[in-house]
N, C-alpha and C positions, 0 to 999 in steps of 0.2 A: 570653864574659861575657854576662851574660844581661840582655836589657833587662827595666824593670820600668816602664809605664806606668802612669801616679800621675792618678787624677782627684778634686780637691777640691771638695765639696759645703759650700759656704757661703762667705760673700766679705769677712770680717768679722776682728775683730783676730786671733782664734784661726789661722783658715786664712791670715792673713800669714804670722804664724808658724812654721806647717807646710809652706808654701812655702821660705822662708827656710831652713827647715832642712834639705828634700829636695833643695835647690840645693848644699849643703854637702856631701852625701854622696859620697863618694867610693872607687874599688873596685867602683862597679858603675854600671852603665848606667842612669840614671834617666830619665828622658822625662816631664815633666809637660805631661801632654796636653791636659786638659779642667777646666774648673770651672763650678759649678753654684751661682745663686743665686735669690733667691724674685721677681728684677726681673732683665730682659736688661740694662739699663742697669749695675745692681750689678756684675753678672758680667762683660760686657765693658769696666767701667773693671777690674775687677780682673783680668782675664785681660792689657788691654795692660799694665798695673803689672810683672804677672810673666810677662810672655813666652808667654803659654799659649795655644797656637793654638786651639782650640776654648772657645764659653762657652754657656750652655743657662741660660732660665728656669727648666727645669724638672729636678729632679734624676735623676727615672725615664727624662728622654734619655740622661742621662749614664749611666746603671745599664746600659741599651742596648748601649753601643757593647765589643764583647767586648773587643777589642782591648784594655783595660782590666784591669792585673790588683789593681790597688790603689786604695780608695779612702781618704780621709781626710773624717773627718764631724766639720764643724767648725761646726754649723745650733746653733741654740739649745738650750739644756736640755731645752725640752718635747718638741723631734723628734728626740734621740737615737736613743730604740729605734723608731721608725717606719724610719727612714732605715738604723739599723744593720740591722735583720733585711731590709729589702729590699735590702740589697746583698749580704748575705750567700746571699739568695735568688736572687741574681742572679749568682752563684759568685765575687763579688770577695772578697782580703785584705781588711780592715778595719780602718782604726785609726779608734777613737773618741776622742774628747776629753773631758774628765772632766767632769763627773758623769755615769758610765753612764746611771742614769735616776734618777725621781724622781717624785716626788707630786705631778702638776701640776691645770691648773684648778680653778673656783671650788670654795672651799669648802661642803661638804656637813651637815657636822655643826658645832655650835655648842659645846659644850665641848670647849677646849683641851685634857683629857689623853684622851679619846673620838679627837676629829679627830688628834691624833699618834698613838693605836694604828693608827687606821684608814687613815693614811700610811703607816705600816710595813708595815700586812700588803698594801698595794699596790703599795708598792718588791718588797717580797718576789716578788707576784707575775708583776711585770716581771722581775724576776731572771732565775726560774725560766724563764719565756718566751725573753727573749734568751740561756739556756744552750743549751735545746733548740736553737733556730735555729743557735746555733755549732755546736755539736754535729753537725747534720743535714746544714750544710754542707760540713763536709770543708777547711773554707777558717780561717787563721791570724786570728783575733781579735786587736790588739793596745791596751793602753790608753796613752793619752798621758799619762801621770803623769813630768813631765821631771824631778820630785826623785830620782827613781830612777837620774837616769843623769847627776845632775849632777856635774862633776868631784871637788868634797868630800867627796859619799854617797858615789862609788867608790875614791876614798882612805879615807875609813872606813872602807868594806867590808873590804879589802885591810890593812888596818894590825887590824883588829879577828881574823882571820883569823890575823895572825900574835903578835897580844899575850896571845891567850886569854881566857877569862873570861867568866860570862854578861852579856849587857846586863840591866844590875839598871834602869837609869832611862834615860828618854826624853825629852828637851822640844824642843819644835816647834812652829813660828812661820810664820804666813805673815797680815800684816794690811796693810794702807796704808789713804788717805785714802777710797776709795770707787771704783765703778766707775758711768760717764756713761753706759751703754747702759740704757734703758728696760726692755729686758724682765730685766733682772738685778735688777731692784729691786722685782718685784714676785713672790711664791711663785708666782702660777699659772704662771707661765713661768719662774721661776725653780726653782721648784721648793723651796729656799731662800734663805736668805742669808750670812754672814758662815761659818757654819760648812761649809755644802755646798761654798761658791763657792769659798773659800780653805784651809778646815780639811783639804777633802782632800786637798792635798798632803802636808800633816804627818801626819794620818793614813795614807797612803799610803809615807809612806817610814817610820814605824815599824814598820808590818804588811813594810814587807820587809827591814828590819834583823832582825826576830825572826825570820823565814821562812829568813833568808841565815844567822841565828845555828845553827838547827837542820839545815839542809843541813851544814854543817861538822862537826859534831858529831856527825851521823848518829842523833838522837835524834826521835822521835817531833816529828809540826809542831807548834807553839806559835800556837795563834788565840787572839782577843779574846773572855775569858769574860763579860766585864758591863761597863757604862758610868755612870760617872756627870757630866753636864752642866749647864751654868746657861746661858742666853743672855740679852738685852738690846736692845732696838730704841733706845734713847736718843729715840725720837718726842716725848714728853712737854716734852724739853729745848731744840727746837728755839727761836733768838733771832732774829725777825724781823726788830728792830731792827738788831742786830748778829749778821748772819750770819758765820761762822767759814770757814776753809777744806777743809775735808772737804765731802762729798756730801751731803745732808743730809732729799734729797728722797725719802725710801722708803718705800712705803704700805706691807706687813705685810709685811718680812722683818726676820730679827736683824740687827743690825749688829756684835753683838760677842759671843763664846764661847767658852767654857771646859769643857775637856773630858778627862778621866782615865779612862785604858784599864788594866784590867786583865787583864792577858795570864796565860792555864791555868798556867804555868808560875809564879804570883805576881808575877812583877814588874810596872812600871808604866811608862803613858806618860801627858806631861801636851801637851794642842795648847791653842794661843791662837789665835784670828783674829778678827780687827776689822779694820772698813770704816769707824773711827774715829781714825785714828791718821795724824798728819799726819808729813813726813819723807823720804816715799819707799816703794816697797815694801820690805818688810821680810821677808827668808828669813832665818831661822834655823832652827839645830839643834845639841842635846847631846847627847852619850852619856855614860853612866858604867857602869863594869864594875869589879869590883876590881882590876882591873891594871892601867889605863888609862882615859883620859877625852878628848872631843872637844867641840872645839867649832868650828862651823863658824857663818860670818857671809856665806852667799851674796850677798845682797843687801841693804843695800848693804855696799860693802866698800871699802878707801883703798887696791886696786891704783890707784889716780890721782884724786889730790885738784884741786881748781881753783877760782881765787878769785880773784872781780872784782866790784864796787861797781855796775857796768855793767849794767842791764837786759838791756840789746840785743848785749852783747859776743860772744855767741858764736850770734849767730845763730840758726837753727831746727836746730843739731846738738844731734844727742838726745845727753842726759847720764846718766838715771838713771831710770826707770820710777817715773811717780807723782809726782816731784818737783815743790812748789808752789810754788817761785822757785827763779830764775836768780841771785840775786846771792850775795855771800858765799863761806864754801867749801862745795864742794858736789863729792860725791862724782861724778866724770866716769867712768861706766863703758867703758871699753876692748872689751868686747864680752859686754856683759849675758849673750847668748843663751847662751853656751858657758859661762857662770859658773851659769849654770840649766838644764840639761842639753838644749836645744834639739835643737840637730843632733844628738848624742849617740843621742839616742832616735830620732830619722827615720833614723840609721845602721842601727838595730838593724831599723827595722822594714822599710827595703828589705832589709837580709839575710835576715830572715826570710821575706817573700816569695816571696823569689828564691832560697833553700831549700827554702821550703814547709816550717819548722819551727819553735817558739814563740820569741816572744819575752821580753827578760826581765821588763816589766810587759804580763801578758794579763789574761784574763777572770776568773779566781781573786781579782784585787789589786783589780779594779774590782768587781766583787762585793762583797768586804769592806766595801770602803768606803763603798760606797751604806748597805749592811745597817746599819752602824755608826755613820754619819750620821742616819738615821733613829730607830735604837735612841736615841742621845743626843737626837731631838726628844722623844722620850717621857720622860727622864727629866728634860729641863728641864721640861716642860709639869706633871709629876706630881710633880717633888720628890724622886727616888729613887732609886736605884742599880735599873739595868735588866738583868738577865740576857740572854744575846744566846741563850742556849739554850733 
């Protein structure tokens, strides 16, 4: 069995995460070796947290050490593609964490539908950059898109497979109340908001519902012909008096979006995402085909309801991701991470590895996505249905 040393570049909730879920793996030798944050303090409280003998200020030590066959780049939106292409540079596997890349630092241009073209053709050319780099390396790109490998989507896949029928409609959900981390709430490191940070998941498992529909079928691939978007920063609305429970501090990103894919093939998908919506995280998804229909409610969901009047009753055990009170009922998740395809996907991408052959979300799904994110900033900014060709 083949060992596969794992080192994590960044020390923050994502790369919990990704620990969590390389720990789960099983069938193969995993070793997480090293992790890498932008403070020696960061790294070595996270390295004692998860056992990891080595920890580096710096991530280019970690890039270093050969012994190294996999890394996991869990650093902020803005240093994606800086950190992706130098590990790929440096002959490691690679799993990135989503949004491949993005449009970051200050803003340049002053009109809103000017500065979203001129975001797009700079995703674009980030794209194209980090293909090359895959490409050059010889080494397995993989993307952490965990709706891809959540148990539900693989029961859809599997049940869609034997019921027949094209996927005619799509709808897809990922919102909750907001996210506390500073640079998620600002475009130049975020790159965006509501729609980037969360939209890509939904767009992300529609682009591989239609992808898995055409595999089966053995017809020509089915990509995203045009976009049409609206988004929403709700800033206007902010009640100082009476502040609300959502997040509510975010200087220019969306906090809420709406978004319709129109796939070559005609049919349609609809994503929502909001960083407005108190409750809990919120995964959803539907299908519909003429033979059959789906609907799946990841998150949250009533495998285990729980209800007490009691503040303090249950302690500091985690219940429900995002959840803005303990009392009442309240959905007690049994174990989130596998209901959102966690380890599922850290499965895939040690075996891939440790084969040296792709995995089932690579650099193709993360491509899309970015491109298609972008394409929908344009056509909120302009009002219009945007061609992606």
């Amino acid at each position: 069995m083949k060992k596969v040393r794992v080192g994590l570049i960044g020390a923050g909730f994502a790369a919990a995460l990704h620990a969590h879920g390389l720990r789960a793996v099983y069938g193969a030798n995993v070793e997480l070796a090293a992790v890498a944050s932008g403070t020696r303090e960061r790294a070595d409280a996270f390295a004692r947290a998860h056992r990891i003998p080595d920890a580096y200020a710096d991530y280019t030590e970690l890039l270093r050490d050969r012994t190294i066959d996999l890394v996991s780049v869990c650093v902020s939106n803005a240093a994606h593609a800086e950190v992706v292409t130098a590990a790929l540079r440096a002959g490691k596997h690679v799993i990135c964490e989503k949004p491949l890349t993005g449009a970051f630092g200050p803003r340049t241009v002053a009109d809103p539908v000017e500065r979203a073209n001129e975001e797009w053709q700079r995703v674009r050319a980030s794209i194209a950059e980090l293909r090359e780099a895959v490409d050059a390396s010889g080494r397995q790109f993989m993307y952490a898109e965990n709706w891809v490998y959540a148990p539900a989507m693989t029961k859809i896949d599997r049940l869609l497979g034997l019921a027949g029928g094209a996927v005619l409609d799509i709808r897809a959900e990922e919102s909750h109340s907001g996210s506390h981390a500073e640079r998620s709430r600002r475009r130049e490191t975020a790159g965006g908001g509501a729609l980037l940070v969360l939209g890509s998941h939904a767009i992300g498992a529609a682009l591989h519902l239609k992808a898995a529909e055409s595999r089966r079928s053995g017809a020509p691939s089915v990509g995203v012909e045009s976009v049409v978007a609206d988004t929403a920063d709700f800033h206007a609305l902010r009640d100082a008096e009476r502040p609300g429970y959502v997040v509510d501090d975010w200087h220019d990103v969306e906090r809420w979006a709406n978004l319709v894919l129109r796939f070559t093939d005609g049919t349609r998908a609809v994503i929502n995402a909001s960083f407005a919506m108190l409750g809990g995280t919120r995964n959803r998804l539907e299908v519909y085909t003429p033979r059959s229909a789906y609907r799946a409610e990841m998150t949250p969901n009533n495998a285990l309801m729980a209800f007490t009047p009691d503040t303090e009753a249950f302690g500091d055990e985690y219940l429900h991701e995002k959840v803005e009170s303990r009392t009442g009922w309240i959905h007690a998740a049994p174990d989130e991470d596998w209901e959102r395809g966690y380890p599922q996907e850290m499965q895939d991408f040690v075996e891939a590895a440790a084969d040296d052959r792709p995995a089932l979300a690579g650099f193709d799904l993360a491509a899309a996505v970015a491109d298609i994110t972008y394409a929908a900033y344009v056509s909120a900014a302009d009002g219009r249905r945007v061609d992606l060709n």
